[in-house]
N, C-alpha and C positions, 0 to 999 in steps of 0.2 A: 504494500500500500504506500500513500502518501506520506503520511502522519509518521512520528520516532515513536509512537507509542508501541506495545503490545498489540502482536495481531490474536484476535480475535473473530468469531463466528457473527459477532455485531460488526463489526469495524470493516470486513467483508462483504456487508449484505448494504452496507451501510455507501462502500465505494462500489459495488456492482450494480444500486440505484442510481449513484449521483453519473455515473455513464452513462445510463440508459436516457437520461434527461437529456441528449443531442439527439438531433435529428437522421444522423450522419448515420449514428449505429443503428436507428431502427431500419433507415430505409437498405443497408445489408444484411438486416433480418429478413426482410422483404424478399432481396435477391436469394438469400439462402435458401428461402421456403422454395422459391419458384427452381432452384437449381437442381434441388437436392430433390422435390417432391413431382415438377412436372417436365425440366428439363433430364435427371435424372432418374426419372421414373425406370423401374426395372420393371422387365418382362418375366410375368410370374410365368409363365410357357416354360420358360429355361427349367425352373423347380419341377412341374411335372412331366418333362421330358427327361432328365435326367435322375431323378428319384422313382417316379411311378409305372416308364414307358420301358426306357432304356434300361432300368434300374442297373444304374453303374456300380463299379466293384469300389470299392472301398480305397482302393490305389488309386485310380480316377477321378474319385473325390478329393484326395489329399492331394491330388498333383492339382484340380483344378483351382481348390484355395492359395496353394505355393500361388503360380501364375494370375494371379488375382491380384495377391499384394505386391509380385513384381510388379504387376502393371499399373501400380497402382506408383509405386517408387519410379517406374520412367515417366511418368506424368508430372511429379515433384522436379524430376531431371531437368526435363526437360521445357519447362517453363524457366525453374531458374537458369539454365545455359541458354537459353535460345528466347524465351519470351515474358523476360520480366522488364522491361524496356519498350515494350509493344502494345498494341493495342490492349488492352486487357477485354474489353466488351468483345473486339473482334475477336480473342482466344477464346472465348467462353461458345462463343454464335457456333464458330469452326470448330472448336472440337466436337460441342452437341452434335450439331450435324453430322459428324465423323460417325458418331457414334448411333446416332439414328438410322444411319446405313446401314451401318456392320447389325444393327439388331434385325434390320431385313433379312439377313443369311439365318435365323432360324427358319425362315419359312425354303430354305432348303432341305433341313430334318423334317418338319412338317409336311410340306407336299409331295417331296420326291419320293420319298422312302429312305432316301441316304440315311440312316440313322447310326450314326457312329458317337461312341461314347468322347471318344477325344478331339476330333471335329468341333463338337459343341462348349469341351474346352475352351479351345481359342476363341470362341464367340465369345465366351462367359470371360475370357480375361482382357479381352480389346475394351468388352462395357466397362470396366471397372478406374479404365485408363484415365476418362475426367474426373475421377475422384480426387485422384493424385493432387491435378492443376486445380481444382476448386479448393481443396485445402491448403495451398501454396499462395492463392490468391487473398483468401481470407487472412493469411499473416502478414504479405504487403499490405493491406489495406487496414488491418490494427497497427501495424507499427507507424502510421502514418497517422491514422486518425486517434489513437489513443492519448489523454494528458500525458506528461510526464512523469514519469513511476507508476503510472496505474497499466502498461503495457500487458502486464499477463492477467488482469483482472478480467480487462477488458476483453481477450484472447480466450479466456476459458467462458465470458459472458455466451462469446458466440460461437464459440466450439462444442459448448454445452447445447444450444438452441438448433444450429447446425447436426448433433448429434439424433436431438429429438424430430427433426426434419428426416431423417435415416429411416428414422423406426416408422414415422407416418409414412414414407415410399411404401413402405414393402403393407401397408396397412390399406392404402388405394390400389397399390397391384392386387392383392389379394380380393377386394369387393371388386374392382371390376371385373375379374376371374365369373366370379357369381351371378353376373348380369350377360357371360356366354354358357352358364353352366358349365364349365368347367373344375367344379371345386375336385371335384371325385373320378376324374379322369386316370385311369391306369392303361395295364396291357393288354389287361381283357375287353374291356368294352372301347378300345380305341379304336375306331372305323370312319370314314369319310367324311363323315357329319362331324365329328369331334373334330376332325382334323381344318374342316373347312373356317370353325367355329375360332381352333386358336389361328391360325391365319389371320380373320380379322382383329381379333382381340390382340395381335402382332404389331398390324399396320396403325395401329389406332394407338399402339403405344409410341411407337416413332413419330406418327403425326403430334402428339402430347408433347414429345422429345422439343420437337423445335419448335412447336407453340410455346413453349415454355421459356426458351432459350430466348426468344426474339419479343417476347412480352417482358419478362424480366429483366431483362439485361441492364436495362436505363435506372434500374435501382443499383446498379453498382460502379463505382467512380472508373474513370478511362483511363488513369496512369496516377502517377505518385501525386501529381501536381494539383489534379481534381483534389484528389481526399484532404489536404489542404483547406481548399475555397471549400467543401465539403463541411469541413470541421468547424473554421469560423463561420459558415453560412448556418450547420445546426445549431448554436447558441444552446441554451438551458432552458429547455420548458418542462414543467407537471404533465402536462397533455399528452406530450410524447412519450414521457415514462411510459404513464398508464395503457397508452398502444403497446408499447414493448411489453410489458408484465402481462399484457390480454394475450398478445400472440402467444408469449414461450406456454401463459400457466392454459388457454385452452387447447394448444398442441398436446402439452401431457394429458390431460384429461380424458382429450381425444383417443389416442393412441390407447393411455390405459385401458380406459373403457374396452375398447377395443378385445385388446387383448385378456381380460377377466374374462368376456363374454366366449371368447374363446375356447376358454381353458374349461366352459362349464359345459357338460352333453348335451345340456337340455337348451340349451343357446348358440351352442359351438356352428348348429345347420343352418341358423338366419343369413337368411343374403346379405345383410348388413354389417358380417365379420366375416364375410370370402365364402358361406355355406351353399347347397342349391335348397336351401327352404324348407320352412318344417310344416310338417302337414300340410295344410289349406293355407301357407302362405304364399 
């Protein structure tokens, strides 16, 4: 913190409010949701093509997580050697797009029949590569708009928020899943109709991909120099806390919710946590 005093659990919540009172920080709340939730959106297809379809070996699994967080470290790489000087909006636009491509090549295992376990590896490790450069971007842009000494306060404000933006991705992948019927898709009943089914629920994620990238983007500063005119343009208001403290605290909410109703049999089948519906719903 600031202060020579004794850090404390007050003296914490205390500098993690008095942050959130720019405007700077909430409107990379903003880009974070739209990065992580609908420019990042993962394709729940991958999960049940790889766990219920292809049911991959346990080696396949571990290799595909290794090549995950490789890809995830050349995306960290390669912003800082090559794109930390650069547009930052236009990295964000370009790589989305990149990566909305590359989520097209599931509808290779889907429609062809190719269905090779390690094939969809490298699909699964290409998506993970904006991860890298969106967490790499988020620390340019705290060390820039951060006061002086509150650097990692600030940092873990939105790597915290950012985090909970993670858990809501995979919480929209999953209910839209429910709205192609897809929750219950395995080996057995996979036929034409299912397949036609993730296809769409494919394309519909890549078109989210760069709607999201090309909506959001303008909530996040274009180089060092914005977040700057960024920081003294957010000044200190109440009003914008309270926007910040609404996003982060009905994200968790959300997500929680979510996730309880999951975990309980009697709720787990609702369309409205990734189910295909209980009884007569």
């Amino acid at each position: 913190g600031g202060g020579g005093g004794p850090v404390t659990m007050c003296s914490q919540l205390r500098e993690v409010w008095g942050v959130m009172h720019n405007a700077a920080v909430v409107l990379i709340m903003v880009w974070s949701f739209g990065s992580q939730v609908l420019a990042g959106l993962m394709n729940g297809v991958s999960v049940v093509l790889q766990g219920s379809v292809l049911e991959m070996s346990q080696l396949q699994f571990g290799v595909d997580n290794i090549t995950s967080y490789l890809a995830v470290c050349a995306g960290i790489w390669l912003f800082k050697r090559y794109l930390l000087n650069y547009n930052w909006r236009a990295t964000q636009v370009g790589t989305t797009t990149v990566v909305a491509l590359l989520n097209i090549l599931w509808l290779v295992p889907i429609l062809t029949g190719f269905r090779d376990g390690w094939f969809t590896i490298f699909i699964d490790g290409t998506e993970n590569f904006v991860q890298g450069i969106t967490q790499v971007m988020i620390s340019m842009a705290v060390l820039e708009i951060a006061p002086v000494n509150l650097e990692a306060t600030v940092y873990e404000l939105l790597i915290s928020v950012t985090n909970s933006f993670l858990t809501l991705n995979v919480v929209v992948a999953t209910q839209l899943m429910a709205v192609f019927t897809l929750a219950e898709v395995d080996r057995d009943n996979d036929d034409e109709g299912v397949n036609q089914r993730m296809a769409q629920y494919t394309v519909l994620v890549s078109a989210i991909n760069v709607f999201g990238a090309l909506t959001c983007v303008w909530f996040f500063p274009n180089n060092r120099r914005q977040c700057h005119e960024w920081k003294a343009w957010g000044g200190r208001r109440c009003e914008v806390a309270v926007v910040a403290l609404a996003i982060s605290v009905l994200t968790l909410l959300y997500t929680l919710t979510n996730a309880v109703l999951t975990m309980i049999p009697a709720t787990a089948c609702l369309k409205f946590v990734g189910g295909n519906g209980c009884g007569g719903e």
